[in-house]
C-alpha positions in Angstrom: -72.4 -204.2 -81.3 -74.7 -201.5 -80.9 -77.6 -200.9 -82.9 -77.1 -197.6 -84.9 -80.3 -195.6 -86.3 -81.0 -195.0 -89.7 -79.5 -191.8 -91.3 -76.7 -191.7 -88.8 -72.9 -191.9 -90.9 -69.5 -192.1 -90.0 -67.3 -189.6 -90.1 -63.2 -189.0 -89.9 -61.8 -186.0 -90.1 -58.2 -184.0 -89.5 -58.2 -181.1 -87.0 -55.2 -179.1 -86.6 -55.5 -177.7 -82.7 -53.5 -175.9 -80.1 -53.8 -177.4 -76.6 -52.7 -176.9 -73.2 -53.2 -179.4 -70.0 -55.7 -177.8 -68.3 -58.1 -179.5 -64.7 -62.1 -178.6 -65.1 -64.5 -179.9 -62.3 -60.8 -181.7 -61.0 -61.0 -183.7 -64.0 -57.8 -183.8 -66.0 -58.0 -182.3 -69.7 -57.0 -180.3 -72.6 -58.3 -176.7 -73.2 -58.4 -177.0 -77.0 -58.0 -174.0 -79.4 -59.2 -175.0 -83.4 -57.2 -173.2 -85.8 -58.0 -171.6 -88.3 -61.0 -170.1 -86.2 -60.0 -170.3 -82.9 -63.3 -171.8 -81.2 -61.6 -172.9 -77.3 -63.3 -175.8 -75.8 -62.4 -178.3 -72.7 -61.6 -182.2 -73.3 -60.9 -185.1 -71.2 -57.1 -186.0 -70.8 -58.0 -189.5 -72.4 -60.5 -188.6 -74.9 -57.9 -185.9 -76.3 -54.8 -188.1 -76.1 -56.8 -190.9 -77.8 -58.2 -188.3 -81.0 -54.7 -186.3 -81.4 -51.2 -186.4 -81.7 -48.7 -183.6 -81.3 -46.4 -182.8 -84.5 -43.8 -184.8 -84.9 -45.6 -187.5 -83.6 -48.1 -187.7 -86.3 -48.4 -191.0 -88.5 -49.0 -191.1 -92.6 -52.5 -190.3 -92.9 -52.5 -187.3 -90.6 -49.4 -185.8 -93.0 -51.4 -186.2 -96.4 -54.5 -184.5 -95.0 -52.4 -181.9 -94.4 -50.6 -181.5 -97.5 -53.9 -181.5 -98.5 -54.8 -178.8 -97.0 -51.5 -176.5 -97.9 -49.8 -177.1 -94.8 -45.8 -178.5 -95.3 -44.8 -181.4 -93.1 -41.4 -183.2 -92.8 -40.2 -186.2 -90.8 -38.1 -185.5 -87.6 -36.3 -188.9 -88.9 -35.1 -187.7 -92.5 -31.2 -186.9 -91.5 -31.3 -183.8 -94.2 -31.9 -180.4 -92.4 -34.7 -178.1 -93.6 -36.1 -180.5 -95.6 -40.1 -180.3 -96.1 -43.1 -181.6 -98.5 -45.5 -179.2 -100.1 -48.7 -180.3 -102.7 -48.5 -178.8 -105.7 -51.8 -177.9 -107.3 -51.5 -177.1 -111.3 -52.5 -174.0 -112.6 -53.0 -173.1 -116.3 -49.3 -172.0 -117.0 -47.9 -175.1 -115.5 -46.8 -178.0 -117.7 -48.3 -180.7 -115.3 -51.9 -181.3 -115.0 -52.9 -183.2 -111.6 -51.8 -182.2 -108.0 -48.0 -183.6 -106.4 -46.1 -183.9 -104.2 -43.2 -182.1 -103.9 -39.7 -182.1 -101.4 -37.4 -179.4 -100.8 -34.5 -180.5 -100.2 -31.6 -180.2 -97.9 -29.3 -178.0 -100.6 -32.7 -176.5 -101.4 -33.5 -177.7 -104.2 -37.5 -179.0 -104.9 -37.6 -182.5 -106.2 -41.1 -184.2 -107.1 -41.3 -186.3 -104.2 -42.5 -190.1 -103.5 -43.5 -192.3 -100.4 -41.1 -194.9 -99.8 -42.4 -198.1 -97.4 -40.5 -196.5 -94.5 -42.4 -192.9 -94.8 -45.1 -194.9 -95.1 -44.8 -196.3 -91.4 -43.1 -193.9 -90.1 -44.9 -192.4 -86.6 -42.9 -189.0 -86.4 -44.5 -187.2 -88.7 -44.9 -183.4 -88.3 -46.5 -180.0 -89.7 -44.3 -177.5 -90.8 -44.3 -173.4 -90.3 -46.2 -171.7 -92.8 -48.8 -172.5 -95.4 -47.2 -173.8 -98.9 -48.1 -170.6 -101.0 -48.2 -171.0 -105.2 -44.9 -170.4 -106.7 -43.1 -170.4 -103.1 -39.7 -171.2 -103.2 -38.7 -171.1 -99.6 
């Protein structure tokens, strides 16, 4: 193992990118746009197919992070179409008091929403269009 110095932390973090394959120096890679500030960089085919995944191909963790962060995701495996989660985050009209998760559903109704060991798992994970705004119900 090598030896780390003091000070220095770990860190893991959720990006959400735009990438296209793209040679530099004849080296295979990614140009790499950052949303939501669109800094463009260059990286290595197998450094940037080892860090991301493409939607729909996204497991778990990468879908809460981005409920998190007000983005909807869905599964491309739920058989419902349309279907999508949203985080809820309480305001001082609303009846509930800590953040959820919500569904909307395939006769579009919004249901409070649940992980079963399946979505858990699952590998085909996605981010949806649009930001889950307060009050939406679209």
């Amino acid at each position: 193992m090598d030896s780390v110095e003091t000070g220095v932390m770990t860190y893991y973090g959720t990006k959400r990118i735009k990438a296209i394959p793209a040679e530099k120096d004849g080296q295979a890679g990614y140009t790499v746009w950052y949303e939501p500030d669109g800094y463009k960089s260059w990286s290595p085919k197998d450094v940037f197919e080892a860090a991301y995944k493409c939607s729909g191909e996204m497991n778990f963790g990468h879908a809460l992070e981005a409920l998190k962060r007000g983005l909807r995701v869905f599964r491309s495996g739920w058989n419902g179409k349309g279907q999508w989660l949203a985080m809820q985050r309480p305001d001082q009209h609303s009846k509930m008091t800590e953040p959820y998760i919500y569904m909307k559903t395939a006769q579009g109704g919004f249901i409070p929403w649940l992980a079963s060991q399946a979505d858990v798992l699952a590998g085909d994970w996605g981010v949806g269009i649009g930001v889950a705004e307060e009050g939406e119900t679209e």
